[in-house]
N, C-alpha and C positions, 0 to 999 in steps of 0.2 A: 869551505867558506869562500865568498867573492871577495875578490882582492878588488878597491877603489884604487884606480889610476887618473891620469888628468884626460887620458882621452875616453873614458869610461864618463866621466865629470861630464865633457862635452855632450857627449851621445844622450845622457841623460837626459840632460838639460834640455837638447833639441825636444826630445819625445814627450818630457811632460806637458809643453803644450806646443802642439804642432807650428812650426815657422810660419810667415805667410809664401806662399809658393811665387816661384818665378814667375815675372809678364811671361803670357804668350798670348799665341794669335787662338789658340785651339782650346782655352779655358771652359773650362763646364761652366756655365750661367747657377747661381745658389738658385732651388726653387723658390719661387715668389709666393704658390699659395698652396693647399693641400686639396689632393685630387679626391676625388668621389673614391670611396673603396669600391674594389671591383674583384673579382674573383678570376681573372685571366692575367694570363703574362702582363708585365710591363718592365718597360728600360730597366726601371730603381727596384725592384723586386722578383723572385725568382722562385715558385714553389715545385717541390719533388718530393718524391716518397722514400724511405727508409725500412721497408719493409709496412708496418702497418703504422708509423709516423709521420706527421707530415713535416717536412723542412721548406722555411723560408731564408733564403737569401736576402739582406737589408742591404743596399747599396749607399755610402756616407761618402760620395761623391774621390778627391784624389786628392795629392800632393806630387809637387814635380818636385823631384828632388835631385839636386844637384850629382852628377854622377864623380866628377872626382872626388876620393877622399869618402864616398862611400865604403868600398870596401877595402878591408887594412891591409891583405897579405894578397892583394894581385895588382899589376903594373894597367896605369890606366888604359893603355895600347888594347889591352888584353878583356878589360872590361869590355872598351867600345867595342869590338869584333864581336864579342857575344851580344850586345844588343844590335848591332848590327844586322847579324846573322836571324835574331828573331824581328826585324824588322821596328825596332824603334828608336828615338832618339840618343843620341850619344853624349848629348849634352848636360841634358837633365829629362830622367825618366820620369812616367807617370806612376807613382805609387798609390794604388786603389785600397780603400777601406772598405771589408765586408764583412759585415756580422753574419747570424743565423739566429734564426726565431724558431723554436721545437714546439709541436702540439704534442703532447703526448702524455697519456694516464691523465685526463680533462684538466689537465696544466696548459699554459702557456708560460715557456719558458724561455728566455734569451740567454745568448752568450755574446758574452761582451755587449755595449753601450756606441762606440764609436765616437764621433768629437763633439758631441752637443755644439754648441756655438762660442766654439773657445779656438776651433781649427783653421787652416789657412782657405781664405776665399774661395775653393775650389771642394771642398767642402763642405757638411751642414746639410745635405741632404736627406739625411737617415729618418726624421721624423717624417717629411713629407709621402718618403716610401712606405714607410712601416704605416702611414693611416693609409695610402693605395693600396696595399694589401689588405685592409681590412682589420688591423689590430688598431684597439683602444688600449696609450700606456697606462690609464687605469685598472684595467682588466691582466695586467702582467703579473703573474703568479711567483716569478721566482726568474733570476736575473744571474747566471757562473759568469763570473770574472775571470779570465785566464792569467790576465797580471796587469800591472799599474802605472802603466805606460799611457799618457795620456788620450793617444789616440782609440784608445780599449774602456777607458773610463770615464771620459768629463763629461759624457751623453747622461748620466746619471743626475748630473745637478749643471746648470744653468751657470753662466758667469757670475749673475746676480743672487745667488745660492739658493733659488727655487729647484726644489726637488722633483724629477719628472713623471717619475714611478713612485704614486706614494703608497699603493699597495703590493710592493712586491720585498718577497724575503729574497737579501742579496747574500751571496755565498760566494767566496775567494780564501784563495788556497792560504793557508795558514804559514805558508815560509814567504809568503811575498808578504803579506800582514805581518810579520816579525822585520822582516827588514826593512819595509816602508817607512813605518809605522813607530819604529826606534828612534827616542829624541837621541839615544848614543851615539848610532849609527846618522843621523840628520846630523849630529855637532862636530864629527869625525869628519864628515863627506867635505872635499873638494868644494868651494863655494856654488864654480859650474852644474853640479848637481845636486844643490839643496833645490832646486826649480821642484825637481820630481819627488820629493821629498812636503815639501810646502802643498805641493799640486794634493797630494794623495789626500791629505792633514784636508784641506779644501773640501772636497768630495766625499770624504768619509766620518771625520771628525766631527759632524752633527748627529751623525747614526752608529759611532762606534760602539753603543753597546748593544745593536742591534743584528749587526753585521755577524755572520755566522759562518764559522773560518772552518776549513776542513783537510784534514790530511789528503794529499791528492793517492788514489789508488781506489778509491770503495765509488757506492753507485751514490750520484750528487742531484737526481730526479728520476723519478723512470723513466727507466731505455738509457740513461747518460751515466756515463763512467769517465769519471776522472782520470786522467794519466800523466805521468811527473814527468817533466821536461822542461828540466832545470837547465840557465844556461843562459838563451836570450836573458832573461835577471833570475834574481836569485827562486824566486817559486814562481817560475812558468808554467804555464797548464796544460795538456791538449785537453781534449773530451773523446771520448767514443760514445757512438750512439749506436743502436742494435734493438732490430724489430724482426721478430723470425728469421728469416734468411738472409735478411737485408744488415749493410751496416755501413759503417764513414767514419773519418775519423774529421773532427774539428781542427786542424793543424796552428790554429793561432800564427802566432809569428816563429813558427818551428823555420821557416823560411819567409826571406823577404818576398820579391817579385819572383816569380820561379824560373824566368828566359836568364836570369843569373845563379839563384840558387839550389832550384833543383837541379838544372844544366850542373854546375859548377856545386856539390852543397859541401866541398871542403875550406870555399871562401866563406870568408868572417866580413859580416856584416859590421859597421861602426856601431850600432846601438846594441851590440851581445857583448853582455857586462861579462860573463866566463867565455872566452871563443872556444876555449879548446871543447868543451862540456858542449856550448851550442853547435859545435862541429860533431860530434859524436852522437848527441840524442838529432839532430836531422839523417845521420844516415842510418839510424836505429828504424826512426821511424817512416821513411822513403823507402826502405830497403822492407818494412813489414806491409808495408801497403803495396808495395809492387809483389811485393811474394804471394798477401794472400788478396790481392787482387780489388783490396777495399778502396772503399767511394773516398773522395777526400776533398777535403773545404779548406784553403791558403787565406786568410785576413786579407792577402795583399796580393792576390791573384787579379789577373782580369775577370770582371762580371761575367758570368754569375758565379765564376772562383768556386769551381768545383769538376771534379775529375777522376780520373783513374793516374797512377803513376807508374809508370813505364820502364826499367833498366835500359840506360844507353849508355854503354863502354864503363866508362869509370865516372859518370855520374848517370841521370833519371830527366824522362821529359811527362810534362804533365800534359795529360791525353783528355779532352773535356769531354765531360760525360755527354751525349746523346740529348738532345733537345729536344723537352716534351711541352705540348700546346697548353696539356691542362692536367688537372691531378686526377 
């Protein structure tokens, strides 16, 4: 069971709907208008193959986020040196949002949503990508939620509770729908974290008896398999995906930015409602992807936030995959 604390209340709180991020000089501009779909590379989008799948990368722009008091169990000195050492701010890092869009078995299927227009200015980009790649959200088949953490979810409904996928069947793991989704568990919680709580009731409480909840571990579309990786909250999700020889794993928030968590994946992020659990299933599943050599997608990677993962000492460096022109 997840124990609620008051800095557990915080973390939430921040996540169900993303802060607005720090002035800087170096801010991502929101797209103003939406590009011709086109069928090659671009910035906000990233297509590759999964054996005989195709996978797109959605890019939903960033969040800087404050680097002290990010993480619980290491001295800020210690933080800065490792962003440092991979070369970026010490201050307040850029924290990237990236989803994955699956073609596969004449589905189109998404994982995760990203922050619809509920996120910090830096942000909000995910629609304008996803039509540059050439997807209609009409035409969205089926939609896995990994967990309900705003930045994962509010892409689903609109501030003004316009729904953006109206044909698509949405599927989340059945232990984060139990704990979200609990008026007990909502009345119990820390005032700090009824945000995430209120947020979820938002987004899904129009469609709750629609919404199709599933034990994580069995196949959740073809080629995608579920995998329980409890911890960041209480039913976090990965996915695997697997087409012949090919395969990846969807990592969700199994780690934050990876020049600290995978470097580092004994540190506890502030938003991991269990640490101890979310320290244990990241090195379960770092330590399975460096073994057997699988492809792998971080939410909060650098674009296009995808890779191979490495063993180095007593932690992992993520190794990006090889860049291809076209599919």
């Amino acid at each position: 069971m997840t124990t609620i604390n008051r800095r557990h209340a915080m973390a939430a709180g921040a996540a169900a709907l993303a802060a607005p991020a720090i002035a800087t000089d170096t801010l991502v501009t929101r797209a103003q208008a939406q590009a011709p779909a086109a069928a090659a590379q671009a910035p906000g989008f990233y297509k590759y193959k999964v054996g005989d799948i195709t996978v797109t990368a959605i890019n939903d722009g960033f969040f800087a986020r404050p680097v002290e008091g990010f993480i619980r169990n290491a001295e800020l000195p210690a933080v800065q040196a490792a962003l440092t050492a991979a070369f970026l701010p010490t201050n307040a890092i850029p924290i990237p949002f990236n989803t994955l869009v699956v073609e596969t078995g004449g589905r189109l299927v998404m994982i995760d949503s990203g922050n619809g227009n509920t996120g910090a200015p830096t942000s909000g980009t995910w629609m304008a990508n996803f039509r540059a790649a050439g997807f209609d959200p009409a035409r969205v088949n089926t939609i896995l939620i990994s967990h309900f953490h705003g930045d994962h979810i509010n892409g689903l409904r609109l501030r003004d509770g316009t729904a953006v996928f109206p044909n698509a069947e949405i599927q989340v793991p059945a232990p984060e729908w139990a704990f979200w989704m609990s008026d007990e568990r909502m009345n119990q919680a820390p005032e700090g974290m009824r945000g995430g709580f209120q947020n979820s009731r938002r987004v899904f409480g129009p469609i709750a008896n629609d919404v199709k909840r599933f034990e994580p571990g069995g196949e959740v579309a073809p080629g995608i398999t579920s995998i329980a990786a409890y911890g960041h909250s209480p039913g976090h999700t990965c996915f695997g995906i697997a087409s012949g020889t090919g395969k990846m794993i969807y990592m969700a928030d199994t780690t934050n930015h990876p020049a600290l968590f995978v470097r580092n994946p004994d540190w506890s992020a502030v938003f991991d409602q269990d640490a101890d659990a979310a320290r244990a299933v990241r090195r379960r599943l770092l330590d399975m992807a460096a073994t057997e050599k699988t492809r792998v997608h971080f939410y909060h990677a650098p674009f296009p936030s995808n890779g191979y993962v490495a063993k180095d000492g007593n932690g992992y460096q993520l190794v990006p995959a090889q860049w291809t022109p076209s599919i």
